[in-house]
C-alpha positions as CSV (number, residue, x, y, z in Angstrom):
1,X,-25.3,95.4,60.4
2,X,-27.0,96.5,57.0
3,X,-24.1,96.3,55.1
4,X,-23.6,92.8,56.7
5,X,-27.2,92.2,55.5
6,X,-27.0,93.3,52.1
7,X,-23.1,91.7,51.3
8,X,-24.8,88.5,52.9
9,X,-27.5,88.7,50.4
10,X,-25.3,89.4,47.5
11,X,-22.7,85.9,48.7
12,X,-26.0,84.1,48.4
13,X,-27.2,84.8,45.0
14,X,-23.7,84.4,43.7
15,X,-23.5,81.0,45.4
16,X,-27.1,79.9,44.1
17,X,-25.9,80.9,40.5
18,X,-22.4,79.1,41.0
19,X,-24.3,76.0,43.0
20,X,-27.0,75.8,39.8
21,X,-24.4,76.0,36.9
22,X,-22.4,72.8,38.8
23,X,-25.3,71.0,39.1
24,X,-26.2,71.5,35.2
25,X,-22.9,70.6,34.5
26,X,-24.0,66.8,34.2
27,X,-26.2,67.5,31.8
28,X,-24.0,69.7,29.0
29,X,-22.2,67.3,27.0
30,X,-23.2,68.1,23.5
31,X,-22.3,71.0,21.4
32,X,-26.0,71.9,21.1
33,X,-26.6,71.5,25.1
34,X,-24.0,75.0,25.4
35,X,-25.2,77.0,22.4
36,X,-28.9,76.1,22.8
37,X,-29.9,73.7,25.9
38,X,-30.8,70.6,23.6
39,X,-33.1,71.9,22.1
40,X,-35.4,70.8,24.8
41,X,-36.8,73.4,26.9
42,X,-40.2,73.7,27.7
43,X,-42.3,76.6,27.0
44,X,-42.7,77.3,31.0
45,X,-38.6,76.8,31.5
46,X,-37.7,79.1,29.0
47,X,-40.2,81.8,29.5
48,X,-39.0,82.3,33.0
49,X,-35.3,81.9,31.9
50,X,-36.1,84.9,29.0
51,X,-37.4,86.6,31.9
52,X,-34.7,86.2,34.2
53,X,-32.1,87.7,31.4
54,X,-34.5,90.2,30.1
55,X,-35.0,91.6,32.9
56,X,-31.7,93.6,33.7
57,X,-30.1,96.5,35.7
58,X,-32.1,98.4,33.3
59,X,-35.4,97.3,34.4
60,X,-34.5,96.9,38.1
61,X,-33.3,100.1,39.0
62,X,-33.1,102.2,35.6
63,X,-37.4,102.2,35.1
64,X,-38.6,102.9,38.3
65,X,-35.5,105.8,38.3
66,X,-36.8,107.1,34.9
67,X,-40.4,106.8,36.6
68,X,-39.3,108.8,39.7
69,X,-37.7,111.7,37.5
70,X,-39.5,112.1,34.6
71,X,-42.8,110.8,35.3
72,X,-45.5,109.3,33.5
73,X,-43.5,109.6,30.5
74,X,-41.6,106.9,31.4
75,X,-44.4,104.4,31.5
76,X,-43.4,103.8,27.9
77,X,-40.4,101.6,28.7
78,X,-42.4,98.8,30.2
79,X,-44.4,99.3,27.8
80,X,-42.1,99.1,24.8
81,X,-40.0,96.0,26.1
82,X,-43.1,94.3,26.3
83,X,-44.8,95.3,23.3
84,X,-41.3,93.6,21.9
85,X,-42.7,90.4,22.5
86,X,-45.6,90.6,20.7
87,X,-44.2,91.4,17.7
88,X,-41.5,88.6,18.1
89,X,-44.5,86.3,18.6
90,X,-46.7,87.7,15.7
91,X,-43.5,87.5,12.9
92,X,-40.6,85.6,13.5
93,X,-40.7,83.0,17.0
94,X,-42.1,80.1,15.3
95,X,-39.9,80.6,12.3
96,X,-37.0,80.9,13.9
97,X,-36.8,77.8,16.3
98,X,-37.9,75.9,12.5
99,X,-34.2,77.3,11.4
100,X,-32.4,75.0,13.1
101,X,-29.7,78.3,13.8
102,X,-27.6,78.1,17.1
103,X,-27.1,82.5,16.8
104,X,-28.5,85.2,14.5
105,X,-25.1,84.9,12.4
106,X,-26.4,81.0,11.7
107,X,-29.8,81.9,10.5
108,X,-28.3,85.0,8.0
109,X,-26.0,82.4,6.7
110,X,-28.9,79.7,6.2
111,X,-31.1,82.4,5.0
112,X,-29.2,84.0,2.5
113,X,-26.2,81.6,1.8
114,X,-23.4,84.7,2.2
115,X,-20.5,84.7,4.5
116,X,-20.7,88.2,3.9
117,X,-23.7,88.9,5.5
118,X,-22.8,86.4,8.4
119,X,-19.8,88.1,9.3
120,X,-21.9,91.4,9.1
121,X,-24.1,90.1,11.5
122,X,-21.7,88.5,13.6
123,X,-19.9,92.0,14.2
124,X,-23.1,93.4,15.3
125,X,-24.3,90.4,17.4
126,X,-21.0,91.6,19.6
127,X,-21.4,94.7,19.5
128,X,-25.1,94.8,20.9
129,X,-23.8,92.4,23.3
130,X,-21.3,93.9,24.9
131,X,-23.2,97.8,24.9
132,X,-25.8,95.7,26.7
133,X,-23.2,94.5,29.2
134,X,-21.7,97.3,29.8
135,X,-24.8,98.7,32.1
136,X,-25.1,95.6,33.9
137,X,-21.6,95.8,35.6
138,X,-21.8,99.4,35.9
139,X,-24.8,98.5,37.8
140,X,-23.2,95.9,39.8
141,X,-20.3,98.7,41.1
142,X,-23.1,101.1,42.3
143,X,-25.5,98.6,43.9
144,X,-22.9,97.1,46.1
145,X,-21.1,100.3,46.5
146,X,-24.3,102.0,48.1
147,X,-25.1,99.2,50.4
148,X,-22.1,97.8,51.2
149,X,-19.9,100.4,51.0
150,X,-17.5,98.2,48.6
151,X,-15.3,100.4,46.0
152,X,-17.1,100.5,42.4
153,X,-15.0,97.8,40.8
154,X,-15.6,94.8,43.4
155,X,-19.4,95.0,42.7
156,X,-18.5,94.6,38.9
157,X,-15.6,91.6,39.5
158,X,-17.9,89.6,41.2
159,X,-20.3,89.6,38.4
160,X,-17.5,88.9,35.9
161,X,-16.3,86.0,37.4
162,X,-19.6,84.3,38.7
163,X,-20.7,85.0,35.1
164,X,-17.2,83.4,33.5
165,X,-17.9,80.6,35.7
166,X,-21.8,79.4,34.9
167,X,-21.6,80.1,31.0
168,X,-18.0,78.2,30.5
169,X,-19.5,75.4,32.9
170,X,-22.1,74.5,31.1
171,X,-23.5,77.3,28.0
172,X,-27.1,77.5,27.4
173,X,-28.1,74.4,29.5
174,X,-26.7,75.6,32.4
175,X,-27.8,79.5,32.7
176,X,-31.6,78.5,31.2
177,X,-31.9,76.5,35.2
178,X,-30.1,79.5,36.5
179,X,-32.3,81.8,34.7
180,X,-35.6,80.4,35.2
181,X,-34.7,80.4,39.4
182,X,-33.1,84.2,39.0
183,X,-36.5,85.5,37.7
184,X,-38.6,84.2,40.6
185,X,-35.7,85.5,43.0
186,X,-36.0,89.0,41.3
187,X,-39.7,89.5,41.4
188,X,-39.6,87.9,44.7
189,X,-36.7,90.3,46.1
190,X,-38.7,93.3,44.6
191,X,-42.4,92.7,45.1
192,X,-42.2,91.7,48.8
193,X,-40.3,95.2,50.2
194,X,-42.6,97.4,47.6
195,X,-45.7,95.5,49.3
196,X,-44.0,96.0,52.6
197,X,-43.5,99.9,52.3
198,X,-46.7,100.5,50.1
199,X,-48.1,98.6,52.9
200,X,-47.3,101.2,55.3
201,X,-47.5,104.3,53.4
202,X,-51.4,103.2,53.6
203,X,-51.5,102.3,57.0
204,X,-49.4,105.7,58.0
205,X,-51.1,107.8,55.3
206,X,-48.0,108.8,54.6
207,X,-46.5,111.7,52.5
208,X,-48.3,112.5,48.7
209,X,-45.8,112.3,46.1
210,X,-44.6,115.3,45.3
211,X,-45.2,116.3,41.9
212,X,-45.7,119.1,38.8
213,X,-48.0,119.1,36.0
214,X,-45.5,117.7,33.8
215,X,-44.5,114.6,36.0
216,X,-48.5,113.8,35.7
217,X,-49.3,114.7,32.0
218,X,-48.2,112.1,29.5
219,X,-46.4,113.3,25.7
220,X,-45.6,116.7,26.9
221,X,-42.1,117.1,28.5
222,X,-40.3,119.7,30.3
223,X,-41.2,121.9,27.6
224,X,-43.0,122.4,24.0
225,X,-39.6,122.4,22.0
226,X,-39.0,119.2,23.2
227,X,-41.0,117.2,20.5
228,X,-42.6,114.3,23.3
229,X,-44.8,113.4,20.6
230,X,-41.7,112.5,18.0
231,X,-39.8,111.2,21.1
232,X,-42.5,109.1,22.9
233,X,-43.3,107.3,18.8
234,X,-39.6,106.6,18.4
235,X,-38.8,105.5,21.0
236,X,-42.0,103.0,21.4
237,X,-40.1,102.1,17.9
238,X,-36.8,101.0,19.5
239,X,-37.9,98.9,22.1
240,X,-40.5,97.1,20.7
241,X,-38.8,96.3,17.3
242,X,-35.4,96.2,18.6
243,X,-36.2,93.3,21.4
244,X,-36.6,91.5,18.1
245,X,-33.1,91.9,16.8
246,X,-31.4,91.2,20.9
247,X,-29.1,88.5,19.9
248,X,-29.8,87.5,23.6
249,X,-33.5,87.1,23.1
250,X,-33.2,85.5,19.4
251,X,-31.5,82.7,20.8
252,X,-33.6,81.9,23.2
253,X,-36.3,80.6,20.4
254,X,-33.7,78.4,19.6
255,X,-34.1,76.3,22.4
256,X,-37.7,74.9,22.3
257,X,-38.7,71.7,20.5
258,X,-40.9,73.0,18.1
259,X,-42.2,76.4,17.1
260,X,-45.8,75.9,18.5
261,X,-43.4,75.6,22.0
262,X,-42.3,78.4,21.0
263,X,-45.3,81.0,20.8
264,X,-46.4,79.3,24.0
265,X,-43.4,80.4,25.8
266,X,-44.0,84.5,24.4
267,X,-47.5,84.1,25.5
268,X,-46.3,82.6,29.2
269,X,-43.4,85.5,29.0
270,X,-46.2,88.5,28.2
271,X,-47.4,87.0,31.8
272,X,-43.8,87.0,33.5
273,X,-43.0,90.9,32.3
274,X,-46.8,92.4,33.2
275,X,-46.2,91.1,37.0
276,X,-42.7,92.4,37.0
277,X,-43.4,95.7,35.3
278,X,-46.3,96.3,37.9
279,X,-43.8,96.5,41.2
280,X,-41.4,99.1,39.7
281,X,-44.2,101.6,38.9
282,X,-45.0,101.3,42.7
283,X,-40.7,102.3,43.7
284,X,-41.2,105.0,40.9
285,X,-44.4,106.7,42.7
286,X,-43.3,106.0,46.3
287,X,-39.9,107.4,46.0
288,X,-41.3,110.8,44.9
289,X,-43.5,110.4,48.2
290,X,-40.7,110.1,49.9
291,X,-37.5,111.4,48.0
292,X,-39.3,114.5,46.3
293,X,-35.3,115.8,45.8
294,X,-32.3,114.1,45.6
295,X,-29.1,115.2,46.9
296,X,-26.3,116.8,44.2
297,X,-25.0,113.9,42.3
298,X,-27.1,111.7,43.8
299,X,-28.3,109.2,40.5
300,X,-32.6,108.1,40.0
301,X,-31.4,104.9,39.5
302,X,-30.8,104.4,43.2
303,X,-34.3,105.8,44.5
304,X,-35.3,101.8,45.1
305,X,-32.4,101.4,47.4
306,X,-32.5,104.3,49.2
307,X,-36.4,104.5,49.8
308,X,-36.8,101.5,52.8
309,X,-34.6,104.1,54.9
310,X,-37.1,106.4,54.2
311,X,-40.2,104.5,55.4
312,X,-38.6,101.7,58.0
313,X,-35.5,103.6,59.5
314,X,-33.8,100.9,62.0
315,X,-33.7,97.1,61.1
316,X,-36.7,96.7,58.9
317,X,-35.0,99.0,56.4
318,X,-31.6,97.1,56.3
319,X,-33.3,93.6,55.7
320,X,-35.2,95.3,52.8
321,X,-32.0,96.9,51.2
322,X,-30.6,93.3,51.6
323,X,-33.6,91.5,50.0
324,X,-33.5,94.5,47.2
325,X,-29.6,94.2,47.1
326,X,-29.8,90.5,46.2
327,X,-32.5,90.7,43.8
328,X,-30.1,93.5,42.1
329,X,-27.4,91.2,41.9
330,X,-29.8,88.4,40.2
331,X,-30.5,90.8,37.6
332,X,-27.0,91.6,37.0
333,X,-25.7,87.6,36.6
334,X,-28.8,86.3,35.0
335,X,-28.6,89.1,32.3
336,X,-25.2,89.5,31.9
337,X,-24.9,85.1,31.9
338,X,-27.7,85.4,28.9
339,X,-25.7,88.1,26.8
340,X,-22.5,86.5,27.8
341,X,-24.0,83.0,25.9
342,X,-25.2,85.1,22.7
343,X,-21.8,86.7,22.3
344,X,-19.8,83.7,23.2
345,X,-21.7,81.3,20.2
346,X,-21.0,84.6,17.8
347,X,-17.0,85.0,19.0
348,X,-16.4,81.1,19.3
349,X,-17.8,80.6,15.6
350,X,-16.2,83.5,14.0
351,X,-13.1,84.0,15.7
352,X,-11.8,81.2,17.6
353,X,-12.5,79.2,15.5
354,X,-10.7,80.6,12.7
355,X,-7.9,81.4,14.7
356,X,-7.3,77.9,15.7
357,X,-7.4,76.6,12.4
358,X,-5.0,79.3,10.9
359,X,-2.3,78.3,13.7
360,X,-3.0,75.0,13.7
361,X,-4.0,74.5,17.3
362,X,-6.7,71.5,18.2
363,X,-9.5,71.6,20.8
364,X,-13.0,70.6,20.7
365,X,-15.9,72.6,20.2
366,X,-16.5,72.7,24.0
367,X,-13.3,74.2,24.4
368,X,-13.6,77.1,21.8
369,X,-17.2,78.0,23.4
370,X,-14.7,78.3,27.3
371,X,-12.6,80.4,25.6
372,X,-14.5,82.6,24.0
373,X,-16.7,82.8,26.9
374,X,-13.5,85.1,28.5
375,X,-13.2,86.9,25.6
376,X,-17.2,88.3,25.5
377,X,-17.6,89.5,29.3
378,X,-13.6,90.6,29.7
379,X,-14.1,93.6,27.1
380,X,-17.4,95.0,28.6
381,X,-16.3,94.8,32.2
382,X,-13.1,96.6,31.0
383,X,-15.4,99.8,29.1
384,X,-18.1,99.8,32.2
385,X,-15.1,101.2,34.2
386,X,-14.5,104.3,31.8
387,X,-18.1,105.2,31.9
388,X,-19.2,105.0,35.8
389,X,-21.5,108.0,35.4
390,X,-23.6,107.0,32.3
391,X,-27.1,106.4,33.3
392,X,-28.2,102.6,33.0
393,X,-30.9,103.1,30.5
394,X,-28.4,104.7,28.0
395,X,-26.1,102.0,26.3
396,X,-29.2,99.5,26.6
397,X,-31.4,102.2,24.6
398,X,-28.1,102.4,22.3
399,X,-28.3,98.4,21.9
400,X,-32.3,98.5,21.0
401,X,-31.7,101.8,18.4
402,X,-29.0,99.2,16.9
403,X,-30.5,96.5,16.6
404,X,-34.1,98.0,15.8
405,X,-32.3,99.4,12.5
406,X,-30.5,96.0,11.7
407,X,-32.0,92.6,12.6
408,X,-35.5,93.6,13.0
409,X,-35.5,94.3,9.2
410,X,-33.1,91.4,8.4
411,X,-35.5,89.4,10.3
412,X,-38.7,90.5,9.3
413,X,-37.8,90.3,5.2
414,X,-35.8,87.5,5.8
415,X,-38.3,85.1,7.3
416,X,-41.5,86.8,4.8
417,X,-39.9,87.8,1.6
418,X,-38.3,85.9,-0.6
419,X,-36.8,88.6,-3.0
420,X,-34.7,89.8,-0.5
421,X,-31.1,89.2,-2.3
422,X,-27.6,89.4,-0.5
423,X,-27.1,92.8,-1.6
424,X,-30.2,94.3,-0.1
425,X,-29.7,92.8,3.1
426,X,-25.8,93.8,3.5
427,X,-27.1,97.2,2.4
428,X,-29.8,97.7,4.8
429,X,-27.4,95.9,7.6
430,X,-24.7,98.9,7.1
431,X,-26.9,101.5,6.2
432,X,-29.1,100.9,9.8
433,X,-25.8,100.4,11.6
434,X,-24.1,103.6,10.6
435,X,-27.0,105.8,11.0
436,X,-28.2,104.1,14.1
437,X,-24.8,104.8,16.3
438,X,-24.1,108.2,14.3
439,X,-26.9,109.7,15.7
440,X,-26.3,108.6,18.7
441,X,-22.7,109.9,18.6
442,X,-24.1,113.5,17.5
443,X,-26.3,113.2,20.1
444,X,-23.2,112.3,22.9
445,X,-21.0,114.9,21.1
446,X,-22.5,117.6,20.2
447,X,-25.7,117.6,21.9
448,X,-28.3,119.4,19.6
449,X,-31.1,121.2,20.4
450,X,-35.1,121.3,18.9
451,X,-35.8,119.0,16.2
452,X,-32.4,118.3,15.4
453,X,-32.1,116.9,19.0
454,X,-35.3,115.0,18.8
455,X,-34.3,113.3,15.6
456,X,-30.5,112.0,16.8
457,X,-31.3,111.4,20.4
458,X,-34.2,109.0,19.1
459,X,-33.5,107.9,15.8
460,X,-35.1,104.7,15.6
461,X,-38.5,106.3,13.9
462,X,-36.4,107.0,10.5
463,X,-33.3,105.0,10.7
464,X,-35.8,101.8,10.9
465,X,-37.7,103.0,7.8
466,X,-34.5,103.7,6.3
467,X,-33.0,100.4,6.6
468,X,-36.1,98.8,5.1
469,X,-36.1,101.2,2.5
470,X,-32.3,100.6,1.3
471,X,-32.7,96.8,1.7
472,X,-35.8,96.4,-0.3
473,X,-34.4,98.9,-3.0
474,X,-31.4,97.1,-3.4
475,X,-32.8,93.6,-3.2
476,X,-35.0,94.7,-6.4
477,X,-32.0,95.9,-8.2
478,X,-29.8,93.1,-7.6
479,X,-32.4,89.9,-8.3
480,X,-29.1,88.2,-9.2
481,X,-28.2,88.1,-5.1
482,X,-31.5,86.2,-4.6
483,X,-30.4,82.8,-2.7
484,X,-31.5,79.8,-5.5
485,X,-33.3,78.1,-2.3
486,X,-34.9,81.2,-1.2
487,X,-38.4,80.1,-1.6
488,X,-37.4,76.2,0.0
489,X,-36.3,78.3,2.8
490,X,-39.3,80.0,3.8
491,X,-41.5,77.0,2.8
492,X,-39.4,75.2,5.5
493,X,-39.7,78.2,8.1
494,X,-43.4,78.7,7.7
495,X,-44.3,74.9,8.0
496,X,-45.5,73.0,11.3
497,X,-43.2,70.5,12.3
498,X,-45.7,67.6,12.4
499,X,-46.6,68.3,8.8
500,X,-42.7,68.0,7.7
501,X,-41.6,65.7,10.8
């Protein structure tokens, strides 16, 4: 019966998604309705749509896991992907939108007039993309596999071709509808069963969580050696200035009107997140009521599926684990349809088409976005499969380190400096790119211990500085690389639209 339940669940979202995306269908007909909705969305639309994709597997299951096992600690991911907002709405939302860029490639070309820096960017648009979507079908294998008992790769499939479907029916217009519904079906699918079993822990006085010191105590870790301090700084550094430089979340400011839409829509968004964020602390707690120890092998990231069994054995608990199971699987789609956009407008621009010029083969622009759109969610599903075991949080902390170290400073200079030349920023691009995933790979690979640890396994609190560092440098050696229209450019980012109409 509960597997019925929670597969039934599952068939539902998939069909609201699928049912959503055909009904938008009427409205894509432009190539700015796929890469960018219009240009139309309001502030409310699109802060629930950012919402909807920002919200992933990660944040699902993978905070209120890293809440259940490492305690208090953990508060700082919530904290840090929210904190991300503010800093996109203090420096760069407004600015952005007044680009007129359809993807973070478009605005480095506009910016800075280089190819060379556009194809630098457009290599690292795909490759956060695709680490971020690597988790969400991981995700999608597990989720279904515990509550449906369906083999790892069907959970997966399903969300590669429900995803292939929305974004090639209709782009950016269709999944911003499809977005906007999934985030009220997320909170919705999470808050009511966390009410429901806080509800009876309290009514029960049911088990205390069962804690140490160390799960209580914030910046300490399992031990002194561990530098919390360094680790707890840098990695407040990763998420906050790396939700900047998500290619996912850029283009998303391009599809307001105006830029005064908007801020409004990261003020409205700082809303959306602080209710969402609240709920997972509650799964975090309660499972270590409930679940003080885990079974060998058994992953955090599955304490908010496995804790209704815990506190409503019998029916209650399967229609929870189907409401939760559902709401999973919106997380999965609406994230994974969001990336799946972002890397689409990157691949479709620089690679397909390119390729169909060089052999001569003729299709619209509509057609290119379709067939890129295979191309951007085929490769991640394909990797997710090598790495089943990797816990969620990993690649997307990976994506955040990366693009922390290489659009937050191409952004930030870009849209308040005007001496920043095409040297400096392909300098600071590479130079926060290589020492942003070779840390992580000395980190994977050789796994070092004391402050050698702390330093690669969060690099973000030097290899930001160090990007910044290398571009500015460079830019004030090279003045020659400074675009002629530099200073047009930022006059034209930094002005209201009603003053230049």
């Amino acid at each position: 019966m509960g597997q019925t339940l929670a597969g039934g669940s599952v068939l539902v979202v998939c069909l609201i998604t699928l049912g959503l995306s055909i009904f938008a269908l009427r409205l894509s007909r432009r190539t700015s309705d796929f890469y960018v909705a219009g240009r139309v969305v309001s502030p409310a639309r699109n802060a629930a749509a950012i919402g909807g994709e920002y919200l992933s597997a990660a944040s699902f299951l993978g905070v209120a896991g890293l809440i259940y096992d490492t305690g208090v600690d953990a508060l700082w991911y919530p904290v840090g992907y929210t904190v991300g907002y503010v800093v996109l709405l203090a420096l760069v939302a407004a600015p952005l939108r007044r680009s007129g860029a359809y993807t973070l490639p478009d605005f480095a070309e506009a910016r800075l007039e280089s190819r060379v820096v556009r194809h630098l960017c457009s290599v690292l648009a795909v490759l956060i993309g695709w680490l971020y979507l690597i988790p969400q079908f991981q995700g999608a294998g597990f989720t279904l596999g515990l509550v449906s008992g369906a083999p790892l790769w069907l959970g997966s499939s399903v969300v590669l071709v429900v995803v292939v479907l929305s974004v090639a029916a209709g782009g950016m217009r269709s999944i911003t509808l499809v977005q906007a519904v999934q985030y009220w079906v997320k909170l919705t699918a999470l808050a009511v069963p966390a009410g429901i079993i806080l509800a009876v822990w309290w009514v029960t006085q049911g088990p205390a969580p069962q804690v140490d010191a160390a799960w209580t105590l914030p910046l300490t870790g399992s031990a002194p050696e561990t530098h919390s301090m360094y680790r707890t700084f840098s990695l407040i550094v990763a998420l906050a200035l790396g939700t900047t430089g998500l290619p996912h979340v850029v283009v998303r400011y391009y599809t307001n009107p105006d830029g005064a839409a908007a801020r409004r829509t990261t003020v409205r968004l700082l809303v959306l997140l602080g209710m969402f964020y609240v709920v997972t602390i509650v799964y975090g707690v309660l499972g270590r009521a409930y679940l003080p120890v885990l079974g060998p092998g058994v992953r955090a990231d599955t304490v908010v599926l496995r804790l209704p069994a815990e506190v409503l054995p019998g029916l209650g608990s399967e229609i929870l684990v189907a409401a939760l199971a559902g709401g999973a699987f919106a997380a999965f789609l609406s994230t994974s349809s969001g990336l799946a956009v972002a890397v689409t407008g990157v691949l479709n621009q620089d690679v397909v088409r390119p390729l169909s010029r060089l052999v001569r083969a003729e299709h619209s622009e509509v057609t290119g976005f379709r067939l890129a759109t295979i191309g951007a969610v085929l490769v991640p599903w394909g990797v997710s499969s090598v790495f089943p075991e990797v816990p969620l949080a990993a690649f997307v902390t990976l994506a955040f380190v990366i693009a922390a170290s290489t659009f937050f400073p191409l952004l930030a200079l870009g849209v308040w400096w005007s001496r920043l030349s095409v040297q400096g920023a392909a300098a600071g691009l590479v130079t926060g790119a290589v020492a942003a995933t070779g840390a992580m790979a000395i980190t994977f690979g050789l796994g070092p211990e004391g402050w050698a640890g702390a330093l690669f396994e969060h690099p973000a609190a030097w290899t930001v500085p160090l990007a910044v560092l290398v571009a500015v440098g460079v830019s004030r050696a090279t003045p020659h690389g400074i675009p002629r229209s530099a200073r047009r450019t930022l006059v034209r980012l930094h002005t209201p639209e009603g003053v230049t109409g």
